[in-house]
FILUMDREN-826796 format. One record per residue (C-alpha): residue number from 0; residue in one letter; x, y, z. Coordinates in nm, 4 decimals. Example, Ala and Ser with C-alpha at 12.3 -4.5 7.8 and 13.67 -1.06 7.14 Angstrom:
// residues 2
<0 "A" <1.2300 -0.4500 0.7800>>
<1 "S" <1.3670 -0.1060 0.7140>>
END
This chain:
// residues 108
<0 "X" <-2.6619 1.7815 -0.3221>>
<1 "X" <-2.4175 2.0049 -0.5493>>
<2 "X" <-2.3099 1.9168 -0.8846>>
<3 "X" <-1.9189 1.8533 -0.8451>>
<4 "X" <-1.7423 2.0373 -1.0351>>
<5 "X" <-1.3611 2.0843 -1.2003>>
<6 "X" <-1.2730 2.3330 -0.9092>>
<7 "X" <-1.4153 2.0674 -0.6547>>
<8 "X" <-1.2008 1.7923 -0.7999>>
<9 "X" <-0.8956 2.0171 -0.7637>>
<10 "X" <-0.9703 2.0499 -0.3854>>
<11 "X" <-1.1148 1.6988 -0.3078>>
<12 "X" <-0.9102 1.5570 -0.0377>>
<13 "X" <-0.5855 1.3034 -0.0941>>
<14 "X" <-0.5898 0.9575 0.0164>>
<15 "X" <-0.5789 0.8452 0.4196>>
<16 "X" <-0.2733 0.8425 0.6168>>
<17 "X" <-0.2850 0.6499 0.9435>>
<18 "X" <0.0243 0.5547 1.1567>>
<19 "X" <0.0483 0.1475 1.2523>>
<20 "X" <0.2325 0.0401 1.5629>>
<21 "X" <0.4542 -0.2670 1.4820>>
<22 "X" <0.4690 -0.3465 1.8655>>
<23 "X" <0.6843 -0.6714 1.7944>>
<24 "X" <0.9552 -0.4407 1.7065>>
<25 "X" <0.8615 -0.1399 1.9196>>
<26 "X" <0.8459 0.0881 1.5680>>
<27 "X" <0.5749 0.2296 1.4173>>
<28 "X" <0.5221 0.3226 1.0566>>
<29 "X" <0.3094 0.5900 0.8153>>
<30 "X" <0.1099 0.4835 0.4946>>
<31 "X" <-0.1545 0.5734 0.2745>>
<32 "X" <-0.3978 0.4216 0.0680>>
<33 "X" <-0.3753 0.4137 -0.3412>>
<34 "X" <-0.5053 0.6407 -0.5367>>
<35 "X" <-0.6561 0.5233 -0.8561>>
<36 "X" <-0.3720 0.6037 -1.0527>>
<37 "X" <-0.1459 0.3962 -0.8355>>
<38 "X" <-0.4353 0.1291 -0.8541>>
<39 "X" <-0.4066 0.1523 -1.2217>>
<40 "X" <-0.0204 0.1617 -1.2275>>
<41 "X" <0.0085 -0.1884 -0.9787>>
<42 "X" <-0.3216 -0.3592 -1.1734>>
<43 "X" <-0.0479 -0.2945 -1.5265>>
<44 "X" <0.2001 -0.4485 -1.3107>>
<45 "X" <0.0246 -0.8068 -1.2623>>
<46 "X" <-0.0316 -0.8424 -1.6259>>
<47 "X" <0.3399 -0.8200 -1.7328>>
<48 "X" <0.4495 -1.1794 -1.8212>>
<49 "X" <0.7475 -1.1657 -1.5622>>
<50 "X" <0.5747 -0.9844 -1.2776>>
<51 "X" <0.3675 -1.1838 -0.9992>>
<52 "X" <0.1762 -1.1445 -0.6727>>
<53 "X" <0.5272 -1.0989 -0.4929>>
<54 "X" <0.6106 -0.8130 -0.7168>>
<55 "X" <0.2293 -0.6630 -0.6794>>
<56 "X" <0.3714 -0.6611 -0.3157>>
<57 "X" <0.6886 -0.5203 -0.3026>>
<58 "X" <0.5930 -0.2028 -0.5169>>
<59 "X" <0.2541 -0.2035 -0.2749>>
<60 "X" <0.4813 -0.1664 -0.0292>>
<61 "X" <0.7055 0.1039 -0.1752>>
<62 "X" <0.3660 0.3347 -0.2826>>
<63 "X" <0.2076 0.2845 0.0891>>
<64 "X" <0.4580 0.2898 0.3100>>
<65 "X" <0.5551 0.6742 0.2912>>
<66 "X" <0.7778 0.6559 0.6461>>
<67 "X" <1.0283 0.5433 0.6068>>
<68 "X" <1.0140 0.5219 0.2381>>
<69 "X" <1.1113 0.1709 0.1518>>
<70 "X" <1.3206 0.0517 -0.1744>>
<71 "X" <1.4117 -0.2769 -0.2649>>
<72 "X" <1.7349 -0.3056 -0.0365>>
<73 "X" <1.5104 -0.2251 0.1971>>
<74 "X" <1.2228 -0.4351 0.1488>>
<75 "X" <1.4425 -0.7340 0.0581>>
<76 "X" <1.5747 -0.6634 0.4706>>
<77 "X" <1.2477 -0.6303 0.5639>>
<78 "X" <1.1493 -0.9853 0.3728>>
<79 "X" <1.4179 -1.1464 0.6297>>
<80 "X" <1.2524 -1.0463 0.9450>>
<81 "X" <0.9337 -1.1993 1.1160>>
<82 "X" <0.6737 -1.2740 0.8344>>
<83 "X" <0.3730 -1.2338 1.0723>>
<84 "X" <0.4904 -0.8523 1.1279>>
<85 "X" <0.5393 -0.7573 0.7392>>
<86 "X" <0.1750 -0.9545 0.6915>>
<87 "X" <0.0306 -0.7196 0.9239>>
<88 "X" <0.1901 -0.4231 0.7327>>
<89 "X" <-0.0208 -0.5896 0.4285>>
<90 "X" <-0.3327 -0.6563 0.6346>>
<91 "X" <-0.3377 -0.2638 0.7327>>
<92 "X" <-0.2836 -0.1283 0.4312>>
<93 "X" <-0.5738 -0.3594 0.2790>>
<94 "X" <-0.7687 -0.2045 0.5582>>
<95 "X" <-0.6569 0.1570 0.4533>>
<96 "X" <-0.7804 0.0805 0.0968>>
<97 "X" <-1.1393 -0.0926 0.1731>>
<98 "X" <-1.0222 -0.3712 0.1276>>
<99 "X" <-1.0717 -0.7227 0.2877>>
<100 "X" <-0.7796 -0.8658 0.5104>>
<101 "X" <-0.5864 -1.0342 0.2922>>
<102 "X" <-0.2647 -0.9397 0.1414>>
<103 "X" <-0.3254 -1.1123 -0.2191>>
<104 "X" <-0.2529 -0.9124 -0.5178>>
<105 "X" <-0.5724 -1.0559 -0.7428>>
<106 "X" <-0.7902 -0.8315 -0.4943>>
<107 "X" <-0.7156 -0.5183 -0.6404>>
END
């Protein structure tokens, strides 16, 4: 197998994109999965004194979901709709990032 090397890392590819269907609303929507930066940047998040799993969430959700691209307006309108259909937004992007299918912060 070849060494990698800096020029590889420059050309490695980008984190997954997949489209979800929300068919309870008849929408669908694009993410991605983290990058390790991103990773980094929400793991710093959880161990501010005033931040919790809620707040892991919300900027999970603004970092993944790339259309639309959701801010907190928007996420606080999406918080009043059907919880089942926002958990499924969480269980796919777990998915996305390897993860198991739970939306809890502490699993990052």
């Amino acid at each position: 197998m070849k060494r990698l090397s800096a020029d590889d890392i420059k050309n490695l590819p980008s984190v997954p994109e997949e489209d979800i269907e929300l068919e309870e609303w008849g929408f669908s929507i694009k993410i991605r999965g983290i990058n390790k930066a991103m990773q980094v940047q929400l793991g710093k998040l959880l161990n501010q004194d005033d931040a919790d799993a809620f707040d892991y969430q919300r900027e999970l959700l603004k970092v993944c979901v790339i259309e639309p691209e959701l801010d907190d307006e928007l996420i606080d309108q999406l918080y009043e709709k059907d919880s089942k259909v926002i958990d499924k937004i969480f269980l796919k992007i777990n998915e996305l990032n390897g993860v198991g299918g739970s939306a809890e912060a502490e699993q990052f």
